[in-house]
N, C-alpha and C positions, 0 to 999 in steps of 0.2 A: 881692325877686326878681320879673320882671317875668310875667304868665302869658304862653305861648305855643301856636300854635294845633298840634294834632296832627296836622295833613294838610299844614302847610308849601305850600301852594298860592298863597298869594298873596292870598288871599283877605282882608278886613276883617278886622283883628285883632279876637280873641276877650278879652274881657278876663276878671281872673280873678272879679268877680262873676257872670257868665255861666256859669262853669264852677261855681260854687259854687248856682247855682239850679237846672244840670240834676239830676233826681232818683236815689236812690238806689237800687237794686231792694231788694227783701227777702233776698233769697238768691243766691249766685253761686256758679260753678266752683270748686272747689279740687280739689287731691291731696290725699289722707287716709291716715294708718293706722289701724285701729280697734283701742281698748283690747278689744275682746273677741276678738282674734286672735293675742293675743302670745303665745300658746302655739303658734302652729302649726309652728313648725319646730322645735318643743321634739323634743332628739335630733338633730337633722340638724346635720354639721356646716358652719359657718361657711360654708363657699366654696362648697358645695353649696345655699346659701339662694336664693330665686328671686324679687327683689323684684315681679314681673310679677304674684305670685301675692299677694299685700300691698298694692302700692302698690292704691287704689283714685278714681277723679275723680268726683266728685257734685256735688248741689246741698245747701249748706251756708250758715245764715242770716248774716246781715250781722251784725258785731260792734257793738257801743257805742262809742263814739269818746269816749275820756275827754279830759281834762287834757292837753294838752305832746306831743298823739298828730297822727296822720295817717290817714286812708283814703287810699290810692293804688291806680289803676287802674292794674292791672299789662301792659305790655303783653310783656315776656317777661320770664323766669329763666333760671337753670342749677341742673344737679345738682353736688352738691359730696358730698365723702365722707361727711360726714354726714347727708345724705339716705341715702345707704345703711347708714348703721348704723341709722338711723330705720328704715325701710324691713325691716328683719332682724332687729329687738329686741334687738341686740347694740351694746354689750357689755351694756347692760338696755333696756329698755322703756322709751321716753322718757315715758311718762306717769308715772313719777313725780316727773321736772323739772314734767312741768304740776299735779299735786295739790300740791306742795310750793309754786311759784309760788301758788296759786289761795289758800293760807289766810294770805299775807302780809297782804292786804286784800281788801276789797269788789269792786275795782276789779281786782286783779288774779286773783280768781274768775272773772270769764269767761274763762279763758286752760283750766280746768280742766274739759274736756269728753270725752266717750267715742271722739272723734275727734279727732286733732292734723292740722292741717292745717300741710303741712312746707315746708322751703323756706328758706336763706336768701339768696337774691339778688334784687334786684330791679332792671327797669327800666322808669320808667311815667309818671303825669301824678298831681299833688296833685290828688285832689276836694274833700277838706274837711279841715280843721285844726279842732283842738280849743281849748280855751280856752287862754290864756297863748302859743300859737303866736304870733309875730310876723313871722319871717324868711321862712316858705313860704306861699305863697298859694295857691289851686286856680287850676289850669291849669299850673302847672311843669314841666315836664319834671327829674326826678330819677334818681338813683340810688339805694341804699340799703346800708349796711355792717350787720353783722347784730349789734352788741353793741347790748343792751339792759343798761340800767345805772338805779339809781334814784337813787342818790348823797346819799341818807341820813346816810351813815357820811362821818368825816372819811378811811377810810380810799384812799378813789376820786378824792383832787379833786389831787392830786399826780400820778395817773396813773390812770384812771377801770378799767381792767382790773382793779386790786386792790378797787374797790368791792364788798365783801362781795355784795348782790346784782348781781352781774353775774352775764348769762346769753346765750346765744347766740340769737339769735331766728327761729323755724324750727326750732328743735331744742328747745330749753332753754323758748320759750314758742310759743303757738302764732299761728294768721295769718299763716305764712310767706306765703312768696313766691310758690312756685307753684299760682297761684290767681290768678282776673281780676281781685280786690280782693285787698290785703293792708292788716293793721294795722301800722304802725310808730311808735315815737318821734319826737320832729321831728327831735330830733338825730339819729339813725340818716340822714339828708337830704343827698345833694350834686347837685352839679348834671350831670346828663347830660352826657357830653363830647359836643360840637357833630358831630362829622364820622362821627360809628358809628349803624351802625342799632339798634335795639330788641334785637335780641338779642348782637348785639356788646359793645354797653354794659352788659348784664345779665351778660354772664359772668366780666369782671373781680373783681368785689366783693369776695366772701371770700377768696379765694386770693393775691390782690394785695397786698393789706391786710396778709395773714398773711404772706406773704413780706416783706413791706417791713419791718414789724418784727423779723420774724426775723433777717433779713438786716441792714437799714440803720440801724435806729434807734437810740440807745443803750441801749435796754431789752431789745435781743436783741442780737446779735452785733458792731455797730458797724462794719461790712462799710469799709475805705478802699479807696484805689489801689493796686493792686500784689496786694492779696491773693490766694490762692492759695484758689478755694472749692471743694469738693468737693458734688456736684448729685446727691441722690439722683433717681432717676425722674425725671430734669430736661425730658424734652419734656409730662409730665405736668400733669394742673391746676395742681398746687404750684408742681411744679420748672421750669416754663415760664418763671415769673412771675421767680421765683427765677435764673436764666437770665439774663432780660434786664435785671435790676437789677443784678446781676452785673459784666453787658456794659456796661450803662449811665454806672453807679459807676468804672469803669476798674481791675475788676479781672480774675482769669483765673479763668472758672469751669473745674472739671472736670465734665464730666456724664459720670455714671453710667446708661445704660438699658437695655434687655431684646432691643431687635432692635435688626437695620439700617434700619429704616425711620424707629427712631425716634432712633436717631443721627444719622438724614439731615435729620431735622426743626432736631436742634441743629444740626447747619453749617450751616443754611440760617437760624439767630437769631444766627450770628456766631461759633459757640463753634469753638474750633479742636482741644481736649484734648477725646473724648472716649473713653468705654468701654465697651464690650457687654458683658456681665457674664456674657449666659448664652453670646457665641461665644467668647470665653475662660474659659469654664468655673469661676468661682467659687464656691466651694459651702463658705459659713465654719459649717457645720452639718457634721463626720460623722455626728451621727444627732440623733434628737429631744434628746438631754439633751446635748450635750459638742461645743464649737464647735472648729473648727479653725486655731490659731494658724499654722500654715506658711500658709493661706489669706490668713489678714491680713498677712503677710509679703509672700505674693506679691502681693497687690492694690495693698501701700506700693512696691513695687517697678516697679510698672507705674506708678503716680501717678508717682514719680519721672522714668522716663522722659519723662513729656509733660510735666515742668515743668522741666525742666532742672535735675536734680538736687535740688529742692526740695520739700519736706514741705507738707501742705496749713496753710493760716493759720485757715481756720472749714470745720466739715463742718454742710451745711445737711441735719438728719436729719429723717427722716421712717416709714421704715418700721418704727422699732423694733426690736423682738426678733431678725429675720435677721439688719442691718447693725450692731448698735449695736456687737459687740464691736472689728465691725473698725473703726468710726469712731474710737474713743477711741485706738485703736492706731495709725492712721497721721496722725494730730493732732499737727502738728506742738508742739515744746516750748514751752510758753506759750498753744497755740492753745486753741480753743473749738469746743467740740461745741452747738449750737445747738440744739433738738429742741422740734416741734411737735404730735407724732401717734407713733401705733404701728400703721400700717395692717398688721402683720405679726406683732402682739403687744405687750401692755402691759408683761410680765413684762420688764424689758433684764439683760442679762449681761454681761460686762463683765470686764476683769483690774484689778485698781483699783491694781496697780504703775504700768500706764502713763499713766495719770491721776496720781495723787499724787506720785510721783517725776520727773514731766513737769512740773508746775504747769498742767496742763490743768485749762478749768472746762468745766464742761454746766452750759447754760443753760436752762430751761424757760419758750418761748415761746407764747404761744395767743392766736390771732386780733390784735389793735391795739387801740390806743383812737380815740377820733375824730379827733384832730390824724394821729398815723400813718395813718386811714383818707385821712382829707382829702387827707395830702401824697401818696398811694396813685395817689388818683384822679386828682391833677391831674398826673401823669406822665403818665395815660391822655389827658384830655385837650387835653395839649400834643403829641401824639405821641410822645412818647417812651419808651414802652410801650406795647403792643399787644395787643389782644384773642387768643387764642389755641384760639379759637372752632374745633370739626372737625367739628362737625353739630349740625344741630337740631333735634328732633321737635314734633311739636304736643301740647298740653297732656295729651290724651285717651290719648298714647302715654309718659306718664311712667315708666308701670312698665318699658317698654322701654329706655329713656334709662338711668335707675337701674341695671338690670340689664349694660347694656354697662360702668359706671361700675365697678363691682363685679369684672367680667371682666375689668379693663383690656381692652377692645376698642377702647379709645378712644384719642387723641390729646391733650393741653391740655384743652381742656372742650367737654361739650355742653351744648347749650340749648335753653330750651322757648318754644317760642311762646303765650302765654296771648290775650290782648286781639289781640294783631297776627296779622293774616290770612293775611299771608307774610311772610317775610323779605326783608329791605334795605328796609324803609319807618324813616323817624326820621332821617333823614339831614339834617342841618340847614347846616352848612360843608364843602359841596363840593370845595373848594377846598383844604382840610387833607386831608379824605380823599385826592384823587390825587395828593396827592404820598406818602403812605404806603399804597396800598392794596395793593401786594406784601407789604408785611408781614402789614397785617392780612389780605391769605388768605392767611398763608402757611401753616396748619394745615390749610385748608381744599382739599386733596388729593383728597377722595372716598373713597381710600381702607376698604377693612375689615382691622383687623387682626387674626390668628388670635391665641384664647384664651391666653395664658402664664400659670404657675405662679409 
């Protein structure tokens, strides 16, 4: 990979031993949570947590650059939900991924410190590669997908997400992303898509990745034409992504959202079926313990009408414990319940008549491996998928970012400015860019959304 200059001026190309001799500082920027704070919301619940009060940005020493690794200057990120469970020590306290990582080896001891520095997206320039690296050189412009995998075991080399150590990076080890420097893998490495800026390009990553397998891959859902998908929180980071793969792929997504604003988001990525959940009033809970089957009747009924008499083919789930009973129930016979997350609870409930007497399966998807990250990114950067980027705070204001994340105040994703000074700098192929730049703003509204439940 060839290096390239980060001002795009015109200027004498930089080559990438130049970038490899400018020096390292001893310490840089990052976001942190600190192991001696993970009792503070102890009692408070869940939704009432306030990562503003948590999230903290310091100055934190420069890591070791082992073996098969990377330094990258990061020049922006994004929050992704798991920065907010970071962020709130739920559903645990990720420092026990970092103590448990830290006694694998030597090497992976530095990962196990009283502050986890979080984050997994990245978008930035290689400084320096470690030994055995071949393919990235310093000065690259990158992106970065956040499985960290060590592949030890024969059980990861078929499909590297089953490698026993596989871990999330940003969450599961530390060095994320949101920070001026981050540690990565080399592999965790793709190539910057040409026509996005620094923080466009940075907010793809996790979400993209996760969708595409969930959705497209044979290892999740197997998504074809014609399908019939059901979009949880679809103008969402997830369901954005999930959306336009959807769109993409040539089948009919259903999006499921919470306002009008954020149904207007889906007509404006294509989608024609969609559903406001709270101005038709769904409510598949009568109380904390005993869901309500007439609910998932009538929500199979409403799906119906927007597809022309027809049952959903895959339900792309996500929020858990609220939807799940009624996902299994209006899955179509044969269909597949796909599921990545429980942003609404881990416990799922469920009538398991319409399941087993269906031949429905639930599928348990998380995150990709690096070919599905790869095939991810180069949608992004061919156009064909869009960044869905709805604001971006500066590094200093993460606890803010995190906290709208949390509130759903948000739209698709936000993102943090780390290294880059303002936003729209990184812009490399002009020329791809305007013929899509209604898409990629199309999140980007200004908008503030009021708090929903």
């Amino acid at each position: 990979m060839a290096a390239s200059t980060a001002s795009g001026s015109g200027s004498p190309a930089v080559t990438a031993a130049d970038f490899a001799a400018l020096p390292l500082p001893e310490s840089y920027r990052a976001v942190t949570v600190r192991k001696d704070e993970t009792e503070m919301f102890a009692g408070i619940p869940t939704r009432e947590r306030d990562s503003r009060k948590s999230v903290h940005v310091e100055q934190v020493p420069l890591p070791e650059l082992g073996p098969g690794e990377a330094l990258v200057a990061v020049m922006a990120s994004s929050v992704n939900y798991n920065t907010v469970w970071s962020s709130i020590f739920e559903p645990l306290p990720t420092f026990g991924f970092l103590e448990r990582y830290g006694r694998m080896s030597p090497l992976a001891a530095r990962h196990d410190l009283p502050y986890h520095i979080i984050g997994s997206d990245l978008a930035g320039v290689v400084l320096r590669t470690g030994p055995g690296v071949n393919r990235w050189k310093p000065g690259t412009e990158v992106v970065a997908h956040c499985l960290s995998v060590e592949l030890e075991s024969a059980d990861g080399h078929n499909d590297t997400m089953l490698d026993p150590e596989q871990r999330i990076w940003g969450f599961e080890t530390n060095f994320g992303g949101l920070a001026e420097i981050a540690l990565v893998k080399a592999n965790q490495l793709m190539p910057k898509p040409a026509h996005l800026s620094w923080e466009e390009a940075a907010s793809p990553g996790l979400v993209n990745s996760t969708a595409y397998r969930q959705l497209v891959s044979r290892n999740g859902a197997g998504m074809k034409q014609g399908d019939n998908v059901l979009i949880w929180g679809a103008s969402g980071g997830l369901g954005s992504y999930a959306t336009q793969l959807a769109l993409a792929g040539g089948a009919n997504p259903i999006c499921v959202v919470s306002s009008p604003e954020k149904a207007e988001i889906c007509r404006r990525m294509g989608a024609e079926a969609v559903i406001d959940r709270n101005a038709e009033g769904y409510r598949f809970w009568k109380d904390e313990h005993s869901q309500d089957p007439r609910e998932w009747k009538r929500f199979g009924s409403r799906i119906r009408e927007l597809t022309g008499g027809e049952d959903v083919d895959i339900v792309f789930e996500h929020p858990g414990r609220e939807t799940f009973g009624a996902s299994v129930y209006v899955t179509r016979k044969g269909g597949t319940i796909v599921t990545c997350a429980s942003t609404s609870g881990y416990i799922h409930e469920y009538d398991n008549r319409y399941l087993w007497m269906s031949l429905k399966r639930i599928v348990g998807s998380h995150f990709a491996n690096y070919r599905e990250a790869w095939e991810a990114n180069r949608l992004v950067a061919k156009g064909r998928i869009h960044p869905t980027l709805s604001k971006v705070y500066p590094l200093a204001e993460t606890g803010q970012a995190t906290y709208d994340v949390h509130r759903n105040l948000h739209q698709g994703k936000v993102g943090v400015l780390c290294l880059a000074p303002e936003e729209g700098l990184g812009v490399r192929d002009h020329e791809l860019r305007a013929r899509h730049l209604d898409a990629i703003n199309r999140f980007r509204d200004g908008r503030t959304l009021p708090e929903s439940g």
